[in-house]
C-alpha positions in Angstrom: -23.3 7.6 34.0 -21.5 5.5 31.6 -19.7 8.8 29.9 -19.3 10.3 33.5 -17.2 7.2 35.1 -15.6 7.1 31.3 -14.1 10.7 32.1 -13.4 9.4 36.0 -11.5 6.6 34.4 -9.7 8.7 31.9 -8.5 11.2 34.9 -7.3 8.6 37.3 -5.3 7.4 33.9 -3.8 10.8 33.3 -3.1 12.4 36.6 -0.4 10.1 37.0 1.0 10.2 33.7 0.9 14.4 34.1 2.8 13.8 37.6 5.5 12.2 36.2 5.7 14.2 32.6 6.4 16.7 35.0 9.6 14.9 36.5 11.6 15.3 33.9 10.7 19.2 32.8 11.7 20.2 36.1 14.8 18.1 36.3 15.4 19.6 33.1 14.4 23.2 34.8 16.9 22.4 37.5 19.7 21.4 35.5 19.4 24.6 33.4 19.1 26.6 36.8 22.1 25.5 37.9 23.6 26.1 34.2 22.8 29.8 34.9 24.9 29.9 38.5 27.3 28.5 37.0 27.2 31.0 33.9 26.8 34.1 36.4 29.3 33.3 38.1 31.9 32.8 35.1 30.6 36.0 34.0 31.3 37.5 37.1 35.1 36.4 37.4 35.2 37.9 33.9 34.2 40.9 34.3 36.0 41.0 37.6 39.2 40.4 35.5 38.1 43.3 33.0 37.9 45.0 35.4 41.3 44.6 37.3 43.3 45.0 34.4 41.5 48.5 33.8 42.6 49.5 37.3 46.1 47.7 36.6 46.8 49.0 32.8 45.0 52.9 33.4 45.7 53.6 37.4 48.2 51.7 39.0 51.2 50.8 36.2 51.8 54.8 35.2 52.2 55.7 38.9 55.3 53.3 38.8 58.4 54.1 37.2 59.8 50.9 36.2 62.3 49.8 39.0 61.9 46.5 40.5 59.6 46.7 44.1 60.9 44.1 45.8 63.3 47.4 46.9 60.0 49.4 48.2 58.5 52.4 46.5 59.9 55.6 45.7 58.0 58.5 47.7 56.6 59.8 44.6 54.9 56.3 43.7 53.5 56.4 47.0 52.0 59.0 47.1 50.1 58.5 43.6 48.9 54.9 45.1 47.9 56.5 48.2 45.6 59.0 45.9 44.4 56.6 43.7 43.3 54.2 46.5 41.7 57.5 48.2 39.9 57.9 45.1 38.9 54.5 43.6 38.0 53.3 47.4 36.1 56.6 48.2 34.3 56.4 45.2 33.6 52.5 45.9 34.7 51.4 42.7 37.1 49.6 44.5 37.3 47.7 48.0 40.7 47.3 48.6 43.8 48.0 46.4 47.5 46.2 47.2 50.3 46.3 45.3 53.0 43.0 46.1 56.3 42.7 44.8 57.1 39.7 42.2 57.8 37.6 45.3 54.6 38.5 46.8 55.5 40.8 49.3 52.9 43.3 50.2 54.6 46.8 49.1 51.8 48.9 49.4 48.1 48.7 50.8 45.3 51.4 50.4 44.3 50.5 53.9 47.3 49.3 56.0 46.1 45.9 55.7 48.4 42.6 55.1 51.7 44.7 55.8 52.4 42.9 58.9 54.6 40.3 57.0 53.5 36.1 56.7 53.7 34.6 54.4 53.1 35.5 50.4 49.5 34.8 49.0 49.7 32.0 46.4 47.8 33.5 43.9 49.9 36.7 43.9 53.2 34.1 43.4 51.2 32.6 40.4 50.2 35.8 38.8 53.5 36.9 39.5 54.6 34.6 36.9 52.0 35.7 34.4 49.0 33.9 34.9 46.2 36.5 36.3 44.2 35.0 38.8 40.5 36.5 39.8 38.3 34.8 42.5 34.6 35.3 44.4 35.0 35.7 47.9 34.4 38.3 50.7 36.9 40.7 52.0 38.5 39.9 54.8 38.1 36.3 54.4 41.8 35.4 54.1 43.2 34.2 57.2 46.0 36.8 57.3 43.6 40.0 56.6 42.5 41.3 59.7 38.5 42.5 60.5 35.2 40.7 60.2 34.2 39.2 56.8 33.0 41.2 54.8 30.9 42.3 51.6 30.7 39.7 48.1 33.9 40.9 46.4 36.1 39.9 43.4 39.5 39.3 44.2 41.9 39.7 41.3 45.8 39.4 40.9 47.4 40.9 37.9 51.5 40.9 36.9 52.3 44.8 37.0 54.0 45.9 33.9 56.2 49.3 33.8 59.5 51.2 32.8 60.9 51.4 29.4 60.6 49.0 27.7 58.1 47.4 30.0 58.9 44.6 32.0 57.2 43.0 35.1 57.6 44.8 38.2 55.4 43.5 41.0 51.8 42.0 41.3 48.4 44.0 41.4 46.0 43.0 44.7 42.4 44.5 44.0 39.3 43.8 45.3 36.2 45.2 43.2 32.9 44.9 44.8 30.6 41.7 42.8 27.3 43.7 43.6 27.1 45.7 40.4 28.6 43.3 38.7 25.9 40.4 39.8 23.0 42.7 39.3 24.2 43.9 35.7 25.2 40.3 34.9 21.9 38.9 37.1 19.7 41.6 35.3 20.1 39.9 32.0 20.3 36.1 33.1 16.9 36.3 34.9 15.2 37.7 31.9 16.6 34.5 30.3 16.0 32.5 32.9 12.0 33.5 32.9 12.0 33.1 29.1 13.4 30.1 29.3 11.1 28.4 32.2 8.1 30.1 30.3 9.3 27.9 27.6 10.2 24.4 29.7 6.1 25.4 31.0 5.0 25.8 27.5 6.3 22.4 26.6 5.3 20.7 29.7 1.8 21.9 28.1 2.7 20.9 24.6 3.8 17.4 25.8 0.7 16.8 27.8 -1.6 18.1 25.2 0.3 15.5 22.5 0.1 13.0 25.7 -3.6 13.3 26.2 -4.0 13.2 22.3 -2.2 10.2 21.6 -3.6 8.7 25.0 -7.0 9.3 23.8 -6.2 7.2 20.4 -4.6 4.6 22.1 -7.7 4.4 23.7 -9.8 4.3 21.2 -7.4 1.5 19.0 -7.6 -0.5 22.4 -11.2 -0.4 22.5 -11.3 -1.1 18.5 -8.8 -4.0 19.3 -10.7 -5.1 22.4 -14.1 -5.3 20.1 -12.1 -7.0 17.3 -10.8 -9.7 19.5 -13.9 -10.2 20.1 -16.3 -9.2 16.7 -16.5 -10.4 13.4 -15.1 -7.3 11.4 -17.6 -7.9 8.2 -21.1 -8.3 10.5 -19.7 -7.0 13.6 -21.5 -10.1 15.4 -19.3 -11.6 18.1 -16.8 -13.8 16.9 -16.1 -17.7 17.5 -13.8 -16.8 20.1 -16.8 -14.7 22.2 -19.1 -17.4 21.3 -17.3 -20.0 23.2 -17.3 -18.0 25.9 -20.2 -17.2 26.3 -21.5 -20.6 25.5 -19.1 -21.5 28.6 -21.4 -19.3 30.7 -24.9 -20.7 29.3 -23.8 -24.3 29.8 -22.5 -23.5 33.4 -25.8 -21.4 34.2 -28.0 -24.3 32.7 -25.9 -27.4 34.8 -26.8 -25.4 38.2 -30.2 -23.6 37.4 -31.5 -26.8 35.7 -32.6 -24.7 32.9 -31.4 -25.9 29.7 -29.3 -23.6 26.9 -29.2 -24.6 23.1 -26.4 -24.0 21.0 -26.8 -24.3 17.4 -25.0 -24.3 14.4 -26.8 -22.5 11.3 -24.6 -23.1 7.9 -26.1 -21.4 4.0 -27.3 -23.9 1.6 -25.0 -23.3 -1.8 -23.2 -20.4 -0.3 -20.2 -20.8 -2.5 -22.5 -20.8 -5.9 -23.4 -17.5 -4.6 -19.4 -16.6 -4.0 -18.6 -17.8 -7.3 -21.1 -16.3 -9.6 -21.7 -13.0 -8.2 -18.2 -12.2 -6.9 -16.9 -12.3 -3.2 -18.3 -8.8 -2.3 -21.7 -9.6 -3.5 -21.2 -12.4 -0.8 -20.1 -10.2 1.6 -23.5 -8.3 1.2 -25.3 -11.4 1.7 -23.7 -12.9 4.9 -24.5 -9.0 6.5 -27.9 -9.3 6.0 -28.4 -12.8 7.1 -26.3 -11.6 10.4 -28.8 -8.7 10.5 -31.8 -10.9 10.3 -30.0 -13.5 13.1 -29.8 -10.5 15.4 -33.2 -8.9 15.2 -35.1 -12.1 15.4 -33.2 -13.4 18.7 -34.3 -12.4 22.4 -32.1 -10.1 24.7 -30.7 -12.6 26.2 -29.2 -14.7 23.3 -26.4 -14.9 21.2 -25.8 -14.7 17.6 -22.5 -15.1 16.3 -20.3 -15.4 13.0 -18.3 -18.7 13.7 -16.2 -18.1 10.3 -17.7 -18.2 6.6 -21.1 -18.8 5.9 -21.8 -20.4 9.6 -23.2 -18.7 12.2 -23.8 -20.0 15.7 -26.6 -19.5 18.7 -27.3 -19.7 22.0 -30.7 -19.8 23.5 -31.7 -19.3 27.0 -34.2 -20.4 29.0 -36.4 -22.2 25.5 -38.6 -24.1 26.2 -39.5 -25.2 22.6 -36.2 -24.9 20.6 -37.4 -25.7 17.6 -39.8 -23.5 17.0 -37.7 -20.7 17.8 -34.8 -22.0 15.2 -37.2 -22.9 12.4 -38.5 -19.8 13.0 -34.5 -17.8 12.8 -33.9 -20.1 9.8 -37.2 -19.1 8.0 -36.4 -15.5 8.6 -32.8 -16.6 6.6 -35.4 -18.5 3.7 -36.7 -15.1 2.7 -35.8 -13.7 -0.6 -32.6 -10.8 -0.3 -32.1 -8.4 -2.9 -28.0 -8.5 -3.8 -27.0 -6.0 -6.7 -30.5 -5.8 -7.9 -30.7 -9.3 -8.2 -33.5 -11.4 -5.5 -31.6 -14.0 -3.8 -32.9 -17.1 -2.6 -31.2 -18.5 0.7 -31.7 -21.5 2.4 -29.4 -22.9 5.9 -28.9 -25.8 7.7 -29.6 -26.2 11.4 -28.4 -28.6 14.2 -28.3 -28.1 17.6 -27.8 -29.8 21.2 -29.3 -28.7 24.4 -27.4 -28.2 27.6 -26.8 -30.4 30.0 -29.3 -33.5 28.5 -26.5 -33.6 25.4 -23.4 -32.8 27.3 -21.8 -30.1 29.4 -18.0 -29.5 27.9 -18.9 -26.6 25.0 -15.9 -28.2 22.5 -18.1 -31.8 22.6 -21.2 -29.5 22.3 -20.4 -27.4 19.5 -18.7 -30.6 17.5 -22.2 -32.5 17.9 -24.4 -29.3 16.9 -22.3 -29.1 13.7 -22.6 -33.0 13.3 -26.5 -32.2 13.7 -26.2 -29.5 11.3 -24.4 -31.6 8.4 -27.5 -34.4 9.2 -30.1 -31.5 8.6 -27.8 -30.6 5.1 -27.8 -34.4 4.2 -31.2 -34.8 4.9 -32.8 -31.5 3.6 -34.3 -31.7 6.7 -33.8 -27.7 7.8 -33.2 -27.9 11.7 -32.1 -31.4 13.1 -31.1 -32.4 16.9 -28.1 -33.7 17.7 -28.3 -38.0 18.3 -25.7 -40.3 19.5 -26.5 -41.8 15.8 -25.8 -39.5 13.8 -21.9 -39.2 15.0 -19.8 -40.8 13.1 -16.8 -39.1 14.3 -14.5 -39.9 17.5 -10.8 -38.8 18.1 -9.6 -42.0 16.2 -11.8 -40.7 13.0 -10.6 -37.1 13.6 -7.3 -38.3 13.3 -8.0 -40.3 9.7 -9.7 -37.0 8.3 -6.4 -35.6 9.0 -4.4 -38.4 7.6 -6.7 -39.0 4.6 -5.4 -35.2 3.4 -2.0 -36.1 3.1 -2.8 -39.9 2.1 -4.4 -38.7 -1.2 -1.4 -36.2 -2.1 1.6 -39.0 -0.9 0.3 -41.8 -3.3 -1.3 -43.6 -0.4 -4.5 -44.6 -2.2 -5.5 -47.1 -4.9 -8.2 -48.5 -6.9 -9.6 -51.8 -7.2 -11.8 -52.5 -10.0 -15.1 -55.1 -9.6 -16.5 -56.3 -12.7 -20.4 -56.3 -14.1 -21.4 -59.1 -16.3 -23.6 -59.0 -19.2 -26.6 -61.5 -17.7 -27.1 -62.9 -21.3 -24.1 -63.9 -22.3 -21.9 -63.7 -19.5 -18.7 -61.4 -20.3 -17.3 -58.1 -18.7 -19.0 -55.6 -19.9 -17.7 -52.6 -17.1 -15.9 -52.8 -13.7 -16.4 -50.2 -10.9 -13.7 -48.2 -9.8 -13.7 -48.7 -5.4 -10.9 -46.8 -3.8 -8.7 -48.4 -1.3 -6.7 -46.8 1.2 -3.0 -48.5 2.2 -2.8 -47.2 5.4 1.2 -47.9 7.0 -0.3 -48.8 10.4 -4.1 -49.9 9.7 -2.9 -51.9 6.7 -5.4 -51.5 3.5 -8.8 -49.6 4.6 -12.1 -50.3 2.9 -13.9 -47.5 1.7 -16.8 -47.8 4.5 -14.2 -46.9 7.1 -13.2 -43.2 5.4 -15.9 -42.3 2.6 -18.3 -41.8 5.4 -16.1 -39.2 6.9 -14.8 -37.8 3.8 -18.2 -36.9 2.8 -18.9 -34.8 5.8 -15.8 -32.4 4.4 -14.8 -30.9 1.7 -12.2 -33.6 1.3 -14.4 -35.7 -0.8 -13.8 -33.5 -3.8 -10.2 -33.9 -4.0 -10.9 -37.5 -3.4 -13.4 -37.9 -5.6 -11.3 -36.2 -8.6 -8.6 -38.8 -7.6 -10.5 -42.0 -8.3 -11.8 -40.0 -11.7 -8.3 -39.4 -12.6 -6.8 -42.6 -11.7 -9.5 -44.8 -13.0 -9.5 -42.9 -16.2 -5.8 -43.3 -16.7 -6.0 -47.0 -15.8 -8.8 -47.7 -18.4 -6.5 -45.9 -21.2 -2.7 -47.4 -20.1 -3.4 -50.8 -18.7 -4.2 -52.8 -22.1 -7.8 -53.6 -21.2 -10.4 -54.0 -23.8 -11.5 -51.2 -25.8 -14.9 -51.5 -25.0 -14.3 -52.1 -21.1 -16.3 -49.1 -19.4 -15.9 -48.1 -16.1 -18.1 -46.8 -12.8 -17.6 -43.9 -10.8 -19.6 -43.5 -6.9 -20.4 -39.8 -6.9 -21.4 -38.3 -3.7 -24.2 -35.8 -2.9 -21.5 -33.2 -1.7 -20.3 -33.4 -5.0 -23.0 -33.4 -7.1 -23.7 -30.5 -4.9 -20.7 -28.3 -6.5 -21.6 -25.9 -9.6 -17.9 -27.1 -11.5 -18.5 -30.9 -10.4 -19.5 -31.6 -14.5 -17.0 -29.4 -15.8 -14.7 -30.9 -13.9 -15.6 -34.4 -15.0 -15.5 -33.6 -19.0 -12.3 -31.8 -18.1 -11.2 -34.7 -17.0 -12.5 -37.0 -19.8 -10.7 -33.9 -22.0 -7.6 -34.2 -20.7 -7.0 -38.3 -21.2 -8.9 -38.5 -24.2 -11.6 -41.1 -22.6 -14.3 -41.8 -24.4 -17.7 -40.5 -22.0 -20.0 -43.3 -23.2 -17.4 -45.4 -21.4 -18.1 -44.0 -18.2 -20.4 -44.2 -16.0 -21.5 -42.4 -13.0 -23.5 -44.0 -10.2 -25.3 -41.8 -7.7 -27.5 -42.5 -4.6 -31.2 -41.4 -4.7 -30.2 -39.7 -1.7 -27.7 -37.6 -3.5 -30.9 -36.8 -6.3 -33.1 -35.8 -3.8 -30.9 -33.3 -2.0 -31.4 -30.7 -4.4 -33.3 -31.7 -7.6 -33.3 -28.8 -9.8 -29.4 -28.4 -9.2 -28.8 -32.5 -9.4 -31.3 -32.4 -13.4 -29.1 -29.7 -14.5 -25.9 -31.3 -13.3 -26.8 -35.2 -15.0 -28.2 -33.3 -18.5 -24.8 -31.2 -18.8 -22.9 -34.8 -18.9 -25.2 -37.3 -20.2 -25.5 -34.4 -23.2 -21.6 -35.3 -23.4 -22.6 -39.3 -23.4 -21.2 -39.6 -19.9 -23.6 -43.3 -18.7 -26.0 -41.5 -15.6 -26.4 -45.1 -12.7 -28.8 -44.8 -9.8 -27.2 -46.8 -7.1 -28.6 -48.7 -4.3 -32.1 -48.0 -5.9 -34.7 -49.0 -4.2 -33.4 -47.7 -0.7 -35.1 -43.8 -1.5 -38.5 -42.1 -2.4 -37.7 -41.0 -6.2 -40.5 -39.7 -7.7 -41.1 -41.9 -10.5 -41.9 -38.5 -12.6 -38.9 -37.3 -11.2 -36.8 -40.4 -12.0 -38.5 -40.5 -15.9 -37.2 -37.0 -16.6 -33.8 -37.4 -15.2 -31.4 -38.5 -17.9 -30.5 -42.1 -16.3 -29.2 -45.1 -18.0 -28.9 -47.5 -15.9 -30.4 -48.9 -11.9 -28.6 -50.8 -10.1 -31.1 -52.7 -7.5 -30.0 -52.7 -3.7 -27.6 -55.3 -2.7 -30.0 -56.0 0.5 -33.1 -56.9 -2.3 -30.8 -58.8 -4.5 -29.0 -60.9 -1.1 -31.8 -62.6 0.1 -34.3 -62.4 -2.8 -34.2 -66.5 -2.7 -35.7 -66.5 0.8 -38.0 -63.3 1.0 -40.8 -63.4 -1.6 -41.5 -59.7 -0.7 -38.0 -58.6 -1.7 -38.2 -60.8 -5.0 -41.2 -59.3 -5.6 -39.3 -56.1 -5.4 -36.5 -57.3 -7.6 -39.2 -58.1 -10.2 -40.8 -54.4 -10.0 -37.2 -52.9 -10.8 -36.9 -54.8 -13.3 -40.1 -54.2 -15.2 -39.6 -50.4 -14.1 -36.0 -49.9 -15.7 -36.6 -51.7 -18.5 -40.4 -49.7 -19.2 -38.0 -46.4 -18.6 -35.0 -48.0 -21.1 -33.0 -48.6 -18.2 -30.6 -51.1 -17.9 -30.8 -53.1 -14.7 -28.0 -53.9 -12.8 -28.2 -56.9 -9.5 -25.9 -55.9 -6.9 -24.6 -58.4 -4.4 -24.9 -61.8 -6.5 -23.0 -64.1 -4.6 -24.6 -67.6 -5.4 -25.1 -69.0 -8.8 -29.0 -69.5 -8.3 -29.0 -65.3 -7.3 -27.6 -65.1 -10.5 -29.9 -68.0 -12.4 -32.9 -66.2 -10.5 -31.6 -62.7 -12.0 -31.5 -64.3 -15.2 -35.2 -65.5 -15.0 -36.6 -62.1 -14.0 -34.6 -60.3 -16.9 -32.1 -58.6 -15.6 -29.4 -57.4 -17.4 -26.3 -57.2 -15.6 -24.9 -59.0 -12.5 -22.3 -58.1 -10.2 -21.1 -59.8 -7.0 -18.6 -61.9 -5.4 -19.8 -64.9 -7.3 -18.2 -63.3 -10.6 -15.1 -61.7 -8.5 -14.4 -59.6 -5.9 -12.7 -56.2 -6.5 -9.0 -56.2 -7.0 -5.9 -54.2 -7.9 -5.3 -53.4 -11.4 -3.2 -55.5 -12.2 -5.1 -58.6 -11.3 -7.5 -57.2 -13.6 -5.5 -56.9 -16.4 -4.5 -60.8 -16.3 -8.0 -61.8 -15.1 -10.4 -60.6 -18.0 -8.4 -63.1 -20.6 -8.9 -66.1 -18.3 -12.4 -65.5 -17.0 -13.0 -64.8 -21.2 -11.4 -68.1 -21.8 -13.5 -69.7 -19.0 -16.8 -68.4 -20.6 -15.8 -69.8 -24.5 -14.6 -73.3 -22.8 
């Protein structure tokens, strides 16, 4: 059916166009049939004037003896017209013969016609003076010939030449009949004429052949263009642009049936590793047979589409465990794929939202299933629901993503350093780089208010070379102690990336830093994200001396086998332990365990958040080695630093 109303479709197209292809062939047909009138005629008159000055030249001038015959004719020239009209009109070569003098008098007529005086014809007056004159017309259709019109004829004046030497006598008045002249001339133009309307048909056919031809591929490049608006070219899976729509359909069908439609964002695990070390077409490969798998585990009435990248998006209909069904699509992406020979294995991320319980406008939906989707990629946690808690974006933190871009290439940024105190004997042994941002309308932003978002993009890798860069450069330009190390915050997103350490010793390369002056410090979060790839990451720099910190310990669930094979140097215990550690014997008690754990491991232990001196006697007493805190100094610009370390020196020798 589909193929028949394709062909109905494609003839209600092309009748009209062959309707009016046709216009201009026959316009074209009429033109040229008028051309061919017009040429038979000129023909005609032609030969009509051929003819006449045959009659003139070979019958009618060697009658005549060469006087003027404006004074009549001789007898003898009389009689030779009157026998050559007898002949010529007998034999019906000719109509009518006259002979006028040069004032256009008739002098003689084969058939007593136009004697009776009036006045001269024009024509004979103007060939009279030497310009032959020939005409279509009938006989008898001048208004001084007498009778009723007659036959198609060819009237022709010619100047009469005779005596010796010759010289202009009188004017010639024939008429020859046009019939044998229009069929002889007719004969040859309609055999023309047919070839030439054969060949205006022929191209009418030509034209609508190449018509229907290129119709038919304009069709087909339509359709192609239709699908591609509409298709990812590499997975032919609808594109972001169909998937919107249709999502617009779900979510309206689910606000008035009361059955609820999920949408959900599915994004590869480590994708790009996959992009850089096996080549984009490799990748290619890969995101086909994920989209294959996507579209032969999903019900008829879903949708599975390639958003852009390595993200895919899906709608369900009518679930009533959505869960199940996506841990089930993402365990069908877990499965090992074979890519040039070599087995590949894939993980994804998957967040979602349901229709209408987390919101009805498909923009706000599809912005808090990819939220949900970065929570299940922070988490590990392979398909997460969308919560109110996990946003942390609104238009206002939209707009300082945006800002942040251009804020780290315009200069916009800067670091303050914090220092760390040696616990037994009080001086600076590092400061901790914390980037700042000098916003022109928020004034100076703490790193809570952008980090958060930065490390939901791929911003935080610019950002994150940025502080390396800058604090590098300030530890080897600004004078400071030559011993004076300084601490980096690494996110997981970055410890995530396959170049992040060879970016790093790039970095320490290219300023000449010494690595065991740096130092790293990394969540357990960030550890636990992805193990294997986080132990290969910390072994590549700590084999360069680059100082490994576990930050904020004491917050995660490291494996304390885990944690003992990792190359760490240093924990630095959770500020919210170390706060209140004076009040809440559970949380000393923690303190104390850190402690004894680090220093069992060779850690150095680091007390976050000392802001009292008995937090920092009570450090002191449980063996800790390093302190850092507001008690000691809050962070600062660079400069502050730079004239703060030789008093706070002089302070500790006083």
């Amino acid at each position: 059916m589909n193929r028949i109303e394709g062909l109905r479709s494609s003839a209600r197209l092309f009748l009209p166009h062959a309707a009016l292809s046709a216009i201009p062939v026959l316009v074209l047909g009429l033109v040229l049939g008028v051309n061919y009138r017009a040429e038979a005629r000129h023909r005609g008159l032609t030969a009509g004037a051929s003819q006449a000055n045959l009659v003139a030249q070979t019958a009618v001038e060697p009658v005549l003896d060469g006087h003027d015959l404006s004074a009549g004719l001789t007898p003898g020239e009389r009689q030779g017209l009157e026998r050559l009209s007898e002949r010529a009109v007998g034999a019906g070569t000719v109509l009518r013969l006259r002979v006028r003098d040069l004032e256009g008098r008739v002098v003689f007529s084969g058939d007593g016609s136009g004697l009776s005086g009036g006045a001269p014809d024009e024509e004979a007056v103007e060939a009279a003076g030497g310009t032959p004159v020939t005409r279509l017309t009938r006989l008898n259709r001048d208004s001084n010939d007498a009778g009723p019109e007659g036959v198609a004829a060819v009237e022709a004046y010619r100047v009469l030449r005779a005596g010796a030497p010759a010289r202009p006598v009188g004017v010639l008045e024939v008429y020859l009949p046009y019939s044998p002249i229009q069929h002889d001339i007719g004969a040859g133009l309609q055999a023309l004429q047919r070839n030439v309307f054969a060949g205006l048909g022929v191209l009418y056919l030509v034209l609508l052949g190449i018509s229907l031809s290129v119709g038919r591929g304009l069709r087909r490049e339509s359709a192609r263009n239709a699908f591609l608006a509409q298709h990812d070219t590499l997975t032919a899976l609808p594109n972001r642009t169909r998937f919107h729509r249709e999502a617009e359909v779900a979510v309206a069908s689910a606000r008035n049936s009361r059955r609820p439609a999920v949408i959900a964002i599915i994004d590869l695990d480590r994708f790009k590793e996959v992009n850089d070390t096996l080549g984009h077409p490799n990748g290619d490969r890969l995101l086909v047979e994920v989209a294959r798998r996507l579209a032969e585990r999903t019900r008829p009435g879903d949708t599975v589409a390639r958003l852009g990248g390595d993200e895919f998006g899906v709608i369900l209909r009518d679930v009533d465990d959505p869960e199940v069904l996506l841990t089930r699509l993402r365990s069908s992406i877990d499965r090992e794929v074979e890519v040039s020979g070599l087995p590949l294995s894939v993980e994804a991320s998957v967040g979602y939202v349901i229709a209408p319980q987390d919101g009805t406008d498909v923009d706000e939906l599809l912005q808090r299933a990819d939220v949900a989707m970065y929570e299940a990629k922070a988490r590990h946690a392979g398909v997460v629901r969308y919560e109110r808690a996990q946003d942390r974006y609104d238009a206002a933190n939209l707009g300082l993503v945006a800002e942040l871009r251009r804020a780290i290439d315009d200069g916009d940024l800067v670091l303050h350093y914090q220092p760390k105190v040696g616990l037994a004997d009080g001086r600076v042994e590092a400061v901790e780089a914390l980037v700042r941002w000098q916003h022109p309308v928020h004034g100076t932003l703490a790193p809570g208010r952008f980090l958060p978002l930065a490390e939901q993009t791929d911003l935080i890798e610019p950002l994150t070379d940025w502080v390396l860069r800058s604090a590098l450069a300030d530890m080897a330009t600004a004078g400071l102690p030559a011993d004076l190390g300084v601490a980096v915050n690494v996110s997981a997103r970055s410890l995530s990336r396959p170049d992040f350490a060879a970016r790093v010793l790039d970095l320490l390369d290219a300023t000449a830093f010494p690595p065991e002056r740096l130092s790293l410090e990394i969540t357990e979060t960030a550890l636990l994200a992805d193990p294997p790839r986080a132990a290969g990451m910390l072994c590549a720099l700590a084999g360069r001396g680059v100082q490994i910190s576990i930050d904020d310990f004491g917050q995660g669930h490291t494996s304390l086998g885990y944690l003992s094979a990792l190359p760490v140097h240093e924990l630095k215990i959770d500020r919210a332990f170390v706060g209140d550690m004076l009040t809440d014997p559970s949380h000393a008690a923690i303190v104390r365990s850190i402690v004894d754990l680090g220093h069992n491991l060779s850690f150095r232990v680091v007390g976050e958040g000392v802001e009292t001196p008995d937090t920092m006697a009570c450090l002191r007493r449980t063996g800790c080695d390093v302190a850092q805190g507001y008690l000691i100094a809050r962070p600062m610009p660079l400069p502050q630093l730079v004239s703060w370390l030789p008093a706070f020196e002089a302070q500790l020798l006083a």
